[in-house]
C-alpha positions in Angstrom: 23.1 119.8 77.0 22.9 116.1 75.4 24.4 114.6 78.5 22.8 110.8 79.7 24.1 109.4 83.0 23.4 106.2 84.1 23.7 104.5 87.4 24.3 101.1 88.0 22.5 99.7 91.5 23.6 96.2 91.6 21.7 93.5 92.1 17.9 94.2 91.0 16.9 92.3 94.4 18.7 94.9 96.5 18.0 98.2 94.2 14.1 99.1 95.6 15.3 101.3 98.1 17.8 103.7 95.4 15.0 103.4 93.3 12.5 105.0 95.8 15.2 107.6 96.6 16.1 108.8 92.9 12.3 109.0 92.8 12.2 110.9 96.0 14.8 113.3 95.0 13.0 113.6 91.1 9.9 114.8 91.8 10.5 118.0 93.2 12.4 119.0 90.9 10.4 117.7 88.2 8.1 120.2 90.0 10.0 123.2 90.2 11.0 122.6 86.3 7.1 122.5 85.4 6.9 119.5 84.4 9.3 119.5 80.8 8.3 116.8 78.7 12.4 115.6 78.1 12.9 114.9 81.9 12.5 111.3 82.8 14.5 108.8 84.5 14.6 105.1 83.3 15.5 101.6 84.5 16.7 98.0 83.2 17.4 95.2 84.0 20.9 93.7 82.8 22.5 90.6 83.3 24.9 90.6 80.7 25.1 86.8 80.8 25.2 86.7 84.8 23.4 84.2 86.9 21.6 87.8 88.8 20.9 90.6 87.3 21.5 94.4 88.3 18.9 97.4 87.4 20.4 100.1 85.6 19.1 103.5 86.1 19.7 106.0 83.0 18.8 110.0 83.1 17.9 111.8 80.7 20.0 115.6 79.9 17.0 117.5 81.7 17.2 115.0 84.6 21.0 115.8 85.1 20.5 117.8 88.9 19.2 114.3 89.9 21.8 112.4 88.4 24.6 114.4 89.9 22.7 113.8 93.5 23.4 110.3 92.9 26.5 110.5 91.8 25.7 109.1 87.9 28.1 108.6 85.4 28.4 110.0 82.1 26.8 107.6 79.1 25.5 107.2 75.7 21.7 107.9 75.3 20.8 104.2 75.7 18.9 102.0 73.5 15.2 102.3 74.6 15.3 98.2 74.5 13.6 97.2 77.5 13.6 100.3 79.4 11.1 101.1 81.9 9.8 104.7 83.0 11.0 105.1 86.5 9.8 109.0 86.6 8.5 111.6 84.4 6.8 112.5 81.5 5.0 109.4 80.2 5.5 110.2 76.8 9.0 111.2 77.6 10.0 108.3 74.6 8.9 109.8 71.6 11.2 113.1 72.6 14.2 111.3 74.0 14.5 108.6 71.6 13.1 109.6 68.2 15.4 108.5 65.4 18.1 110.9 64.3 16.6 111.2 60.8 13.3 112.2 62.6 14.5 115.6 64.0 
């Protein structure tokens, strides 16, 4: 499955508490998986010319039990622009967002 789904919080003021939850709610299952390198959750912060911004929280395929729990949306793998690891696999990038002509 090559599935992303992303999440959109609101405003990045307001968001610590659904971050701490998808966190919450990732790491045992990140446990009972054994750990797989291509499950990671990520964050950024948009504004998309607004005055506030609003945090953006992306899944990765493996991640997708979490991302249902949370009711996530479908999406494009996003850019890896400015993300930020939320959980997982440190070196979840180099898996998740290698170039196509890499593979």
């Amino acid at each position: 499955m090559d599935t992303w789904f992303t999440l959109n919080l609101g405003d990045a003021m307001l968001a610590e508490d659904a971050l701490e939850l998808i966190k919450q709610l990732f790491a045992p299952e990140y446990l009972k998986s054994h750990h797989p390198k291509d499950m990671a959750v990520f964050f950024r912060h948009e504004s998309e010319g607004r005055l506030h911004c609003e945090i953006n929280v992306y899944f990765s395929p493996a991640s997708a039990v979490v991302a249902l729990a949370v009711d996530a949306v479908t999406c494009p793998r996003p850019s890896p622009d400015e993300l930020g690891l939320l959980a997982g696999y440190e070196d979840s990038w180099s898996i998740l967002f290698q170039k196509s002509d890499d593979k």
